[in-house]
C-alpha positions in Angstrom: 0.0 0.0 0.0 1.4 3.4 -1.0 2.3 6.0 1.9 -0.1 8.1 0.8 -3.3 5.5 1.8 -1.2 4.5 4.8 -1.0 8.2 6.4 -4.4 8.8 5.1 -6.8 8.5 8.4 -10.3 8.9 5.7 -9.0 6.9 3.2 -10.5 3.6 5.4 -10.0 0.1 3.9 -10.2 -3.5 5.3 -8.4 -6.5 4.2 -10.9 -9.1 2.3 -10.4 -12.6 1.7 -11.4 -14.5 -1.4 -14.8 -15.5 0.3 -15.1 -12.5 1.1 -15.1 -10.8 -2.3 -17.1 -13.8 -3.7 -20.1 -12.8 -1.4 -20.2 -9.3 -2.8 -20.1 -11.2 -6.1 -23.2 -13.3 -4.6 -24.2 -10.0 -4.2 -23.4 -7.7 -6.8 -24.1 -10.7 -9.7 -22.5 -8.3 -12.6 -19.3 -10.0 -13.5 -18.2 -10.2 -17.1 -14.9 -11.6 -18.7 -13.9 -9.7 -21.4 -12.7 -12.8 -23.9 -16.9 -14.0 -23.6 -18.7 -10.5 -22.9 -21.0 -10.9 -25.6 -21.6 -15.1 -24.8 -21.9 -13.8 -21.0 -24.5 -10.8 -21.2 -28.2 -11.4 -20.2 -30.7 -10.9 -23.2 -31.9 -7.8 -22.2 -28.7 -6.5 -22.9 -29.0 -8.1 -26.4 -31.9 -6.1 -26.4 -30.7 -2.9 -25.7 -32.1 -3.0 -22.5 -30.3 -3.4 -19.5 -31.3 -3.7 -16.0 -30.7 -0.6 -13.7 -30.5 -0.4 -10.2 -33.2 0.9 -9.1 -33.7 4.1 -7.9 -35.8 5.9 -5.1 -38.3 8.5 -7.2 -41.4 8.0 -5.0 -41.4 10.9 -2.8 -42.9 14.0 -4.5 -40.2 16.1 -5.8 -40.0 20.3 -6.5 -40.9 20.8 -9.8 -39.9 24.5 -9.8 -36.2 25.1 -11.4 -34.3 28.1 -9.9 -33.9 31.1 -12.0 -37.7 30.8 -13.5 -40.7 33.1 -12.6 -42.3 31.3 -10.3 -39.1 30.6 -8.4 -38.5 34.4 -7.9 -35.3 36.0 -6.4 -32.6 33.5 -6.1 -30.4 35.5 -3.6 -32.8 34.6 -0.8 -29.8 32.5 0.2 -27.1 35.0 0.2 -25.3 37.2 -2.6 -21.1 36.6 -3.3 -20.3 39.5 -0.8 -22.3 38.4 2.4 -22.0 35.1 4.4 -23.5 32.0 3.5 -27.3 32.2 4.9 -27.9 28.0 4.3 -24.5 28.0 6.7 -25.8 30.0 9.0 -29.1 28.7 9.8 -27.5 25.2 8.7 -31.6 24.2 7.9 -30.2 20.2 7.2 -29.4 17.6 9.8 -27.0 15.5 9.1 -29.3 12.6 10.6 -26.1 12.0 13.7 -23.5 10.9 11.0 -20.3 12.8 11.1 -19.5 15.0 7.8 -15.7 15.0 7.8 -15.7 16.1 4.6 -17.9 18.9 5.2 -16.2 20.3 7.8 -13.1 20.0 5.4 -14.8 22.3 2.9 -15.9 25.0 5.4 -12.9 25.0 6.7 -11.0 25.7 3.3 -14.0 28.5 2.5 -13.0 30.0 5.4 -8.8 29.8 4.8 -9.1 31.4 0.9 -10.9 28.7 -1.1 -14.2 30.7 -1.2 -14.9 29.3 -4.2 -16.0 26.1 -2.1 -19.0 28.0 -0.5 -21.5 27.1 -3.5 -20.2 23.5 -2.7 -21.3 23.6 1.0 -24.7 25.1 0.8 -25.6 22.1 -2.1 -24.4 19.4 0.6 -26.7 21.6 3.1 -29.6 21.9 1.1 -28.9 18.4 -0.6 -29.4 20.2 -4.5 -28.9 23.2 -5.8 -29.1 25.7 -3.4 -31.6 28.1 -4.6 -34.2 25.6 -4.4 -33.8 25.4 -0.5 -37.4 27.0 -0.2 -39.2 25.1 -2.1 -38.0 21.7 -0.5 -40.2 19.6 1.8 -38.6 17.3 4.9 -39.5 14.2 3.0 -37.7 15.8 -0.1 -35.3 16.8 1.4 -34.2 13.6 3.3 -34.6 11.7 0.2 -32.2 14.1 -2.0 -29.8 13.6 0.7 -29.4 9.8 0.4 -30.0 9.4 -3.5 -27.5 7.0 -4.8 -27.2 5.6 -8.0 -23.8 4.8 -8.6 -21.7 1.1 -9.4 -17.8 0.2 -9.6 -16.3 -1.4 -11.8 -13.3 -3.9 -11.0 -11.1 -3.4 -14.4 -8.8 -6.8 -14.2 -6.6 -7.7 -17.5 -9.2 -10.0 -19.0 -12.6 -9.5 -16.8 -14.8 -6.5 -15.3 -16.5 -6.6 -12.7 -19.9 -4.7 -12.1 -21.7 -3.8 -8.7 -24.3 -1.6 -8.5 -24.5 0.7 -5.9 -27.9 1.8 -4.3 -27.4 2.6 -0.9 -24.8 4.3 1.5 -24.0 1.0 3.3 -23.1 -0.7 0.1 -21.1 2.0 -1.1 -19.2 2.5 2.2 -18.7 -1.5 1.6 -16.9 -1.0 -1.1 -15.1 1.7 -0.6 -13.5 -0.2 2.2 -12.3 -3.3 0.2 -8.9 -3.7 -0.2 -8.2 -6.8 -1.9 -5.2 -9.4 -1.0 -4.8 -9.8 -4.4 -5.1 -6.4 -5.9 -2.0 -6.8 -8.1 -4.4 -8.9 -10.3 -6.9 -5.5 -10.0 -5.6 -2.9 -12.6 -8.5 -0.4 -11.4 -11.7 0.5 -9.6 -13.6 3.4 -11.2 -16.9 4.5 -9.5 -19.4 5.3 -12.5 -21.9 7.6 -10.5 -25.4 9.0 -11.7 -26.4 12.8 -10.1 -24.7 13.6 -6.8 -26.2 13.7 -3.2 -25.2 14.8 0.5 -24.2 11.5 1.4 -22.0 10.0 -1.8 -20.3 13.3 -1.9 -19.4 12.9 2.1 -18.7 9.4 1.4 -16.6 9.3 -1.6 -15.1 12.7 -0.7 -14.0 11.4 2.7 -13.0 7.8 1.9 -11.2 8.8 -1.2 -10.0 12.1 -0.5 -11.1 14.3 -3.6 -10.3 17.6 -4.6 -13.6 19.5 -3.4 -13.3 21.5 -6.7 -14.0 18.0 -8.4 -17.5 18.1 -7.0 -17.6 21.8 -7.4 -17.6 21.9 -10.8 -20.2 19.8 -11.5 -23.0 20.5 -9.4 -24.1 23.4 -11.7 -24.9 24.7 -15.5 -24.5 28.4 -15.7 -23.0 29.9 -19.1 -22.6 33.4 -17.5 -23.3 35.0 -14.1 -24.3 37.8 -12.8 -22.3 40.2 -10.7 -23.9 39.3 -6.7 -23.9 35.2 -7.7 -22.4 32.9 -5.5 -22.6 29.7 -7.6 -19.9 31.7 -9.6 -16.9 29.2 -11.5 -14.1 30.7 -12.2 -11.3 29.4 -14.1 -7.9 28.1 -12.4 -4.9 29.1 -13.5 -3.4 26.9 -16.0 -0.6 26.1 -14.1 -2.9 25.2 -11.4 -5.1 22.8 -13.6 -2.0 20.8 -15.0 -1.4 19.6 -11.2 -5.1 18.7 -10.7 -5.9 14.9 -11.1 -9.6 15.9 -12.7 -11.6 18.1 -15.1 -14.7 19.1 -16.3 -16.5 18.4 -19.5 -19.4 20.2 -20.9 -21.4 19.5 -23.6 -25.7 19.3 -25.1 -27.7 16.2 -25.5 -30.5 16.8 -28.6 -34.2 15.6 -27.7 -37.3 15.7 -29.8 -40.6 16.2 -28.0 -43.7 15.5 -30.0 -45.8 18.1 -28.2 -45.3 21.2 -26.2 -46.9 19.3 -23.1 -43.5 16.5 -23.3 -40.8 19.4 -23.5 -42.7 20.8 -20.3 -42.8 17.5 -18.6 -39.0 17.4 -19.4 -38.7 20.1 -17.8 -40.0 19.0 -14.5 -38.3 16.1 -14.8 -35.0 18.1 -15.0 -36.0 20.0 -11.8 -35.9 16.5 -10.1 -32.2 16.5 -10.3 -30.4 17.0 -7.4 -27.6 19.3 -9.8 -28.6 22.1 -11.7 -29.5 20.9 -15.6 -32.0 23.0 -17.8 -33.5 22.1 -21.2 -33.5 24.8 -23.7 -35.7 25.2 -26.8 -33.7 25.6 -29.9 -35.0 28.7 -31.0 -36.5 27.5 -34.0 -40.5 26.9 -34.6 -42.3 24.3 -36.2 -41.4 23.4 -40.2 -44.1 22.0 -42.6 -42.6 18.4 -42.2 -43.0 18.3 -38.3 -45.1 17.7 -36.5 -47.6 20.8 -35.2 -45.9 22.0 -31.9 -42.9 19.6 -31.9 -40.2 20.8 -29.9 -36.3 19.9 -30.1 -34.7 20.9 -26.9 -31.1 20.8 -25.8 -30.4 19.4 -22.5 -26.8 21.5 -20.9 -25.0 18.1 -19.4 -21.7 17.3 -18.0 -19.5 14.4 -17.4 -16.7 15.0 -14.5 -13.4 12.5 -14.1 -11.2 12.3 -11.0 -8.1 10.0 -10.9 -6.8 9.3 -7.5 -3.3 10.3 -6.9 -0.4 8.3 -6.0 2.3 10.4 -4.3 4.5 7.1 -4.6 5.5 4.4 -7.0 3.1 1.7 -5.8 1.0 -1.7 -7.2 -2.0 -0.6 -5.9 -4.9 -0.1 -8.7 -5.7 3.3 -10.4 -9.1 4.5 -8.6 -10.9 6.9 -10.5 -14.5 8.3 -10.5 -16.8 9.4 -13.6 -20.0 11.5 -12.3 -22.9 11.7 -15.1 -26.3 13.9 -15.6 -29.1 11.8 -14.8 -31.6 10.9 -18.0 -34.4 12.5 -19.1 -36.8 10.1 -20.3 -39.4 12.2 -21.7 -39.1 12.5 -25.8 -36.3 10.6 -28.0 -32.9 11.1 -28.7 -32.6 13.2 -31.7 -32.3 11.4 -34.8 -32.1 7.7 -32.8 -29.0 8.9 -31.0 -25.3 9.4 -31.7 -24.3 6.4 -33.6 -22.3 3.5 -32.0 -19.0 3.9 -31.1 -17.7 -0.1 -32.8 -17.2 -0.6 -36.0 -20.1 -2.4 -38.2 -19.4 -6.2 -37.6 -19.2 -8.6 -40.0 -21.9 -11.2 -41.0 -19.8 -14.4 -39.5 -20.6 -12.0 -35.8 -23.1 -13.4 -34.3 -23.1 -11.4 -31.5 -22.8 -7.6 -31.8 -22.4 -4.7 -29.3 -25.2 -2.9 -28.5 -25.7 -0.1 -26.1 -29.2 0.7 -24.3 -28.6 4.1 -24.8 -31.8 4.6 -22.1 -28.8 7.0 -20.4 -25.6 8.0 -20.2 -25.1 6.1 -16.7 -25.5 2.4 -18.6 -23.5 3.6 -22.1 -20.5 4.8 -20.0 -20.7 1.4 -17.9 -21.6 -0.2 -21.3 -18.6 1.4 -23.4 -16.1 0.5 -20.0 -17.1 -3.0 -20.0 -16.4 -3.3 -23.9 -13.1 -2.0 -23.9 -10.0 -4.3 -25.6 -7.0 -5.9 -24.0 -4.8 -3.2 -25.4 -7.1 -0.1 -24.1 -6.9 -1.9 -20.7 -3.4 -2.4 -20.3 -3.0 1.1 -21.7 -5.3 2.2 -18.4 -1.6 1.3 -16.6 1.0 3.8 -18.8 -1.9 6.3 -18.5 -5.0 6.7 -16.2 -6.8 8.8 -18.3 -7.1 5.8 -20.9 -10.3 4.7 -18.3 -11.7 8.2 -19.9 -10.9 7.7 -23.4 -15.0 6.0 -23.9 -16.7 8.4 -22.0 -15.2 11.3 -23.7 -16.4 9.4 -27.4 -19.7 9.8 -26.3 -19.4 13.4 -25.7 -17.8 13.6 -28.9 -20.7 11.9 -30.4 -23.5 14.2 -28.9 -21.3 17.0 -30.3 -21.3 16.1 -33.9 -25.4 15.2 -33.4 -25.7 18.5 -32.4 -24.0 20.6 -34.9 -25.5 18.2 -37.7 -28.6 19.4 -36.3 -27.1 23.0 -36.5 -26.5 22.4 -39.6 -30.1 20.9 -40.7 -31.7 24.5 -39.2 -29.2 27.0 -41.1 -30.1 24.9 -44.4 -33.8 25.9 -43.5 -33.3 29.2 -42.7 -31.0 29.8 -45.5 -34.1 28.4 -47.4 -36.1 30.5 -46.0 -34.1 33.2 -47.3 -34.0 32.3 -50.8 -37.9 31.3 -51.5 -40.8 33.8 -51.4 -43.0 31.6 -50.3 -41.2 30.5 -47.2 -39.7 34.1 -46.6 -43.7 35.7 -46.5 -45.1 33.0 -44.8 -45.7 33.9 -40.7 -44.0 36.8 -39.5 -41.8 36.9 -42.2 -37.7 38.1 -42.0 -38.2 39.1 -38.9 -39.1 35.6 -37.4 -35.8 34.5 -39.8 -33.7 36.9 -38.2 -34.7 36.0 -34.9 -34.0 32.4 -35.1 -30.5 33.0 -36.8 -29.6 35.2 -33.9 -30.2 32.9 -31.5 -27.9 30.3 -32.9 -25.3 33.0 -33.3 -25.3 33.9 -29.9 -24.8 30.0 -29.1 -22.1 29.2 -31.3 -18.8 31.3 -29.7 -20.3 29.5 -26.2 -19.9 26.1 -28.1 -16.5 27.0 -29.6 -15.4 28.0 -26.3 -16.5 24.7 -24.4 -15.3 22.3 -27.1 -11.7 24.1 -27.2 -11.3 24.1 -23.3 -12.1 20.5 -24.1 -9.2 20.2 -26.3 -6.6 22.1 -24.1 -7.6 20.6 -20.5 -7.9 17.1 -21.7 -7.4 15.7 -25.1 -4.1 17.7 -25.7 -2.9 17.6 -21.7 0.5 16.3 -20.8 2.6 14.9 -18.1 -1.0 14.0 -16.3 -0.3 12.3 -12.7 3.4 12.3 -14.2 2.1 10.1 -17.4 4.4 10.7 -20.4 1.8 9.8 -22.7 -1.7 10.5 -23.5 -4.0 8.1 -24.4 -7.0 10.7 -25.3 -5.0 12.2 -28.6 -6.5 9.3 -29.9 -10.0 11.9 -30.0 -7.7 14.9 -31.1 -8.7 14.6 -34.8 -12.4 14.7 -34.1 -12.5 17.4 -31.6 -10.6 19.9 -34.0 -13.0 18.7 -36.5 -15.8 19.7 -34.0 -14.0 22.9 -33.8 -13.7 23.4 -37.3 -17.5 23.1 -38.2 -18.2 25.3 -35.6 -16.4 27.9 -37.0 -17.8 27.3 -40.1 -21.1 27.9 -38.7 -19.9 30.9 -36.8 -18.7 32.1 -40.0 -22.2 31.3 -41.8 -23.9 32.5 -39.2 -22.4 36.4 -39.6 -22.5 36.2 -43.8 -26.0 35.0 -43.0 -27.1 38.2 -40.8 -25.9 40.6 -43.2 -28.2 39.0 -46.2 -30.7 38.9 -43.9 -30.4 42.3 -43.1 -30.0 43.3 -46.9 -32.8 41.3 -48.2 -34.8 43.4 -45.2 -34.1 46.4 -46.3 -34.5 45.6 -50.0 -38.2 44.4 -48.6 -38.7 48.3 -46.5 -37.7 50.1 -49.6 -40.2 48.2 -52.0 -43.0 48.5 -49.0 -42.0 52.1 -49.3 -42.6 52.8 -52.4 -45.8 50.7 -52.4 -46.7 53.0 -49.8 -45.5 56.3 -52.0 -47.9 54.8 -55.0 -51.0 54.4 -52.7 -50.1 58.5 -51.6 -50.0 59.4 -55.2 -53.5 58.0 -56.2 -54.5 59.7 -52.9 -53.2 63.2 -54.1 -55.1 62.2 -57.7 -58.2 61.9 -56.0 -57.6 64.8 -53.7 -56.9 66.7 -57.4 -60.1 65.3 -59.0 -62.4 66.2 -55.9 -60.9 69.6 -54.2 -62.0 71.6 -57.7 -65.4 69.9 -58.0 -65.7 71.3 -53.9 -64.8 74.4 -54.7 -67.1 75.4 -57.4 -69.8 73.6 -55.6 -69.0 75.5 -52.5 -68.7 79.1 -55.1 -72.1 78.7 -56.5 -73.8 77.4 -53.1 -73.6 81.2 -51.7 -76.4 82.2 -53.6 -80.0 81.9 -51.1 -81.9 81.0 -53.8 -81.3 77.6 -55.7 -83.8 78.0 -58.2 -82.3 81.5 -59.4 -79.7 79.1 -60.7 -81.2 77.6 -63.4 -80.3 79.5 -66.1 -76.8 79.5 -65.1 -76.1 75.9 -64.3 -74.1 74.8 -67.3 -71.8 77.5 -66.1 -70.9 75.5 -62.9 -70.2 72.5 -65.6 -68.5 74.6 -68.2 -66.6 75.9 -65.4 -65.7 72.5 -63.1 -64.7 70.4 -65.6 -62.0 72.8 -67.2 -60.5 73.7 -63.9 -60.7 69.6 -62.6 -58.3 69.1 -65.8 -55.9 71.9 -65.1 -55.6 70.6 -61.3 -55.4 66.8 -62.6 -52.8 68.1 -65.0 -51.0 70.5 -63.0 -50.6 67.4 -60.5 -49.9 64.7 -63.3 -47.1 66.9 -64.7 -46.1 69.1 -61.2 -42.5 67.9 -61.4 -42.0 68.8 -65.2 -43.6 72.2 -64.3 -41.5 72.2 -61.4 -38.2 72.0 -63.9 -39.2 73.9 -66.8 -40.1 77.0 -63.7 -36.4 76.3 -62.6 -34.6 76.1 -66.4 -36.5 79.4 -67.0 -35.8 81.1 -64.3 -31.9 80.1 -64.5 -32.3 81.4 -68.2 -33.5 84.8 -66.7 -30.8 84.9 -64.4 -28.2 84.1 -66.9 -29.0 86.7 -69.3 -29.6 89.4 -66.6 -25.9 89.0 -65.8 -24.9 88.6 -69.4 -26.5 92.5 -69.6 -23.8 95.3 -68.7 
């Protein structure tokens, strides 16, 4: 055992015996050998389906997401420049357990790390913090003890699988230490939405960087200047010596009604971290269905690699956290595609992911990995992260394909006449296309921080190589057609903005022909008045008799001049001015 575990009075382990690991096997019943996975998997699995621990979802949970209407001011709790007001009240129990790792965190908030606050009032609250109001006890205790999490035992030829639904069991595995864990090349804890108690457990047990947790918890893009749930970036000298990092990315779902992308929505709000789902921006097409929705769901995927401070045997011990699912609607498009190669026909069994969420894929992709990858998971501990990441690769390239798809339509939009009147018009156009414009320098951002903290990162835990450059390629291709779109996005705006003022100018002059029959009336019926009105002084009507023709004789002639005089007012208008430049010419040609 490595000095590091030895001195380490959290890091709490017990020796187990042979028996003794076979009973959690008795227990735990997910054990596959990698030369036979596909002979050894149930036929659910075959099915795409695979059984799930299962998970605790009876209680009635708040269906009101922070930062909405009906949630109201979020600073209830405290701005950035005052003291915590969760701490101070400290509303949660802790049910008489002991929170080591806690205590650890306030401590550090207190000693610089204020960052760590945001941390402390989720642990507190048991979710995101700003939705401490709206939390019942029963809620409340029940966020606290979610767990959904299972580790897998990563041996040469074999991984092991057990699921993990309660603290007992996970403290029961956090204290194995095997005889023979030479034949063990790692133990990575897979683990699905956080809580109170797997943060104090694995936090405590395992001793993790508190910023691990930190920066997971939550899904804010920007921030305001009062927020305490601010994240900001470590120096990068600082994030080379961390043993963990933060991925963000978008998942792409299609609702069929309005009523499904709500009930997402809630569903979202059930999370014990912070994820929203977005509407894309864009409305209904023809081909859709009527009120279909495609919303983006902000997700993350954290990784933590335990560090070794000496050279020891021991196995690499490494946790993934993932978003929980949301089950309402379908993946876009059926999903990314699979991450294997199409098999041949003498396969008779072929690899198939559930894709039902991003817990099972990840365990699913972990389980499938080669010989070669898992001897590479000794050179380099970040080779354990080299499926997870492909994943988040894949949702990428789903969602700029989609991208794609909508500036197609827009640019159709655009081009036909049909299309371009139909609705609000431009204007509708114009709104859509900003909205992915704003989005795109956020996703170029997120997918190059990708590429510098973790495909392209050296020396990490002293490693001399790096198994993620594998994903390089496809990550600068990511970045590529974002800037593409980024690019097509700003040539976009300014036809857009041409082909709207192209539209005002020929509105305007539709308008300046409608004023112009308008003045011809005004011509034909202002004479016609005036005559009437001229000949209407007399008292007596009948006196006019023998002078009636007159108002004819005399209407008529004058109607013509004013049609005339208005039909030809601008030739008028320049044979008055050529005169009158002739006059002056020859009055100073005269001595």
């Amino acid at each position: 055992m490595s000095d590091y575990h030895a001195n380490n009075p959290n890091n709490l382990r017990v020796d187990m015996s042979r028996e003794d690991h076979s009973s959690l096997n008795k227990t735990f019943p997910h054990t596959a050998t990698r030369d036979s996975v596909r002979l050894q998997r149930n036929p659910g699995h075959l099915n795409g389906k695979r059984t799930s621990a299962p998970t605790s979802r009876s209680l009635p949970q708040s269906k009101i997401l922070p930062h909405t209407d009906k949630a109201g001011d979020p600073y209830y709790i405290g701005d950035v420049y005052e003291g915590s007001r969760i701490r101070s009240r400290d509303a949660n129990s802790n049910d008489g357990r002991g929170t080591p790792y806690l205590d650890h965190i306030d401590y550090l908030t207190d000693n610089g790390w204020s960052n760590l606050r945001y941390l402390a009032d989720f642990m507190r609250v048991t979710t995101s913090p700003p939705m401490w109001k709206f939390l019942s006890q029963a809620d409340a205790v029940e966020r606290g003890s979610r767990i959904k999490a299972a580790m897998l035992v990563i041996h040469a030829h074999s991984t092991e699988r057990y699921d993990i639904t309660t603290l007992e069991h996970l403290e029961r595995l956090l204290q194995i230490e095997n005889k023979d864990h030479h034949h063990v090349i790692a133990r990575l804890f897979v683990v699905e939405d956080l809580s109170r108690d797997l943060i104090e457990a694995l936090g405590s047990h395992l001793d993790v960087d508190p910023t691990f947790f930190s920066g997971h918890i939550s899904d804010y893009i920007w921030y305001n200047t009062r927020d305490p749930w601010i994240e900001l970036p470590s120096l990068d000298a600082v994030t080379r010596q961390q043993s963990h990092f933060n991925v963000r990315y978008a998942q792409t779902r299609y609702f069929r009604t309005l009523e499904s992308f709500k009930r997402a929505r809630e569903e979202a709000a059930a999370f014990n971290v912070l994820r929203r789902v977005d509407r894309d921006g864009d409305s209904s097409r023809k081909d859709d269905i009527y009120s279909s929705v495609v919303g983006l769901v902000r997700s993350k995927m954290s990784f933590w690699v335990q560090p070794q401070k000496t050279q020891s045997s021991d196995p690499i011990v490494g946790i993934v956290l993932v978003d929980p699912p949301i089950t309402k609607g379908f993946p876009l498009w059926g999903g990314y595609n699979s991450l294997a190669s199409c098999p041949s026909m003498t396969e008779r069994f072929v690899p198939r992911a559930s894709k039902a969420s991003v817990f099972e894929d990840t365990i699913y992709w972990l389980e499938e990995m080669t010989d070669e990858e898992v001897q590479s998971i000794c050179r380099d501990p970040q080779a354990l992260f080299l499926k997870p990441l492909s994943i988040i690769c894949s949702e990428w390239i789903l969602l700029i394909r989609y991208a794609k798809t909508r500036f197609s339509q827009l640019e159709w939009e655009v081009e036909d006449p049909y299309l371009r009147h139909r609705g609000q018009g431009l204007a509708s156009t114009l709104e859509k296309l900003h909205t992915w414009r704003r989005r795109f320098p956020i996703y170029k951002s997120i997918v190059s921080e990708i590429l510098e903290k973790s495909i392209r990162r050296e020396g990490f835990l002293g490693c001399t190589g790096n198994t993620l450059r594998t994903l390089e390629k496809d990550y600068q291709m990511l970045l590529s057609d974002l800037n593409d779109l980024h690019d097509r996005s700003e040539r976009m705006m300014s036809v857009v903005t041409a082909v709207l003022s192209i539209e005002e100018s020929q509105k305007a002059l539709e308008q300046n022909r409608s004023l112009g029959r308008l003045t011809y009336l005004a011509a034909l019926f202002v004479p016609l008045s005036f005559i009437s009105s001229f000949f209407a002084m007399s008292e007596d009507i009948s006196k006019l008799k023998s002078t009636f023709w007159v108002y004819f004789a005399t209407a008529v002639p004058v109607t013509v001049l004013a049609l005339l005089a208005t039909r030809y007012s601008h030739n008028l208008n320049m044979i008055w001015k050529r005169g009158m430049h002739r006059v002056g010419r020859r009055l100073a040609e005269d001595p």
